[in-house]
C-alpha positions as CSV (number, residue, x, y, z in Angstrom):
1,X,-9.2,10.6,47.3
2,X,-8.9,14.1,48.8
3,X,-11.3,16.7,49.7
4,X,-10.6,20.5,50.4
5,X,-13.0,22.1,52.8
6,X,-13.7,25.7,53.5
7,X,-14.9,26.4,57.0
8,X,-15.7,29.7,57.8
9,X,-14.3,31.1,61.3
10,X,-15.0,34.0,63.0
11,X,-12.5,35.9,64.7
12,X,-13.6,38.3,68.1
13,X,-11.5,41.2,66.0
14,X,-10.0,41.6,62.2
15,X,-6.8,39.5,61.8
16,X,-3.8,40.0,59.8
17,X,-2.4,38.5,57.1
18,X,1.0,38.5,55.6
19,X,2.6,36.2,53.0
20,X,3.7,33.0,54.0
21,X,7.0,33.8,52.8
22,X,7.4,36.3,55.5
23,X,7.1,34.1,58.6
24,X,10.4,32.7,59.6
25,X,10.8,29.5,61.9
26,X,13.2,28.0,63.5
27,X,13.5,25.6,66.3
28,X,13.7,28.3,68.5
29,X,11.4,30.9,67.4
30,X,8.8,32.0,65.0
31,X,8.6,35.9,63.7
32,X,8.5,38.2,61.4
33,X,10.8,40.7,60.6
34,X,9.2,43.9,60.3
35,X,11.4,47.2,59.0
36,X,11.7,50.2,61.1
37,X,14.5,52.6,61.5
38,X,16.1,49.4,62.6
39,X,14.8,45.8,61.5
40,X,13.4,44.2,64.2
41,X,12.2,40.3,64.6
42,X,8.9,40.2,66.1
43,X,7.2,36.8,67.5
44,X,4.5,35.7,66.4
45,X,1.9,32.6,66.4
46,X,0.6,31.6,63.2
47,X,-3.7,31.2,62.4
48,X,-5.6,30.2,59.3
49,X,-4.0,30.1,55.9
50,X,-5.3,31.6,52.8
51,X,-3.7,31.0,49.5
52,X,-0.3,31.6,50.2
53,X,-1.3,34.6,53.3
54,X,-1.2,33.7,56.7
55,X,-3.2,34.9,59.6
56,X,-0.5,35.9,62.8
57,X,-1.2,37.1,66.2
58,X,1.7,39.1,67.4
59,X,2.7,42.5,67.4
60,X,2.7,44.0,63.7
61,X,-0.2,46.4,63.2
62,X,-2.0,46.8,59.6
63,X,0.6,49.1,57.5
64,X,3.9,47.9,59.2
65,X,6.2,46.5,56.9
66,X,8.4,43.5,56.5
67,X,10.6,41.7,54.5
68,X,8.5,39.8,51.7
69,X,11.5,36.7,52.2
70,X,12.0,36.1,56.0
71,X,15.4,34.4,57.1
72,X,17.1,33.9,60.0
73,X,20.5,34.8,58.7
74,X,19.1,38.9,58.2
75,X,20.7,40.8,61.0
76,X,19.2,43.3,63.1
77,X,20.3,47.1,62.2
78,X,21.0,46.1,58.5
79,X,20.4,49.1,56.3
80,X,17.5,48.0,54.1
81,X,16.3,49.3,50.6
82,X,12.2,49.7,51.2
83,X,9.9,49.2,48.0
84,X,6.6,48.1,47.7
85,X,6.2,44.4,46.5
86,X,3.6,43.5,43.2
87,X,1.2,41.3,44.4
């Protein structure tokens, strides 16, 4: 038998949340790779998850935006085709 527990935590500031499917690991490293003129991999540390969102620490800010499916094999400076995803 199996029981799922919420347990509310409080957090000194508002975190962020992406979609799991965003955070890539590898033995190495942990990040996300967030688009900009050029794409660039930013580490981060993973929190809490929510559904399928997870809380990071790092640095992406509220409104960047990344690729919904994270890999390691994207290469930085890759021209990239931006559109919203449908939640």
């Amino acid at each position: 038998m199996f029981v799922e527990v919420m347990w509310p935590v409080r957090r000194a500031s508002p975190s962020l949340f992406v979609p799991a499917s965003t955070v890539v690991e590898t033995p190495e490293a942990r990040f996300v790779e967030r688009v900009r003129s050029e794409r660039i991999h930013v580490s981060v540390q993973r929190g809490a998850a929510m559904g399928n969102m997870v809380e990071v620490f790092g640095a992406l800010k509220p409104g960047d935006e990344v690729v919904a499916q994270g890999s390691e094999d994207l290469v930085d400076g890759v021209t990239v085709a931006v559109r919203i995803a449908h939640r």
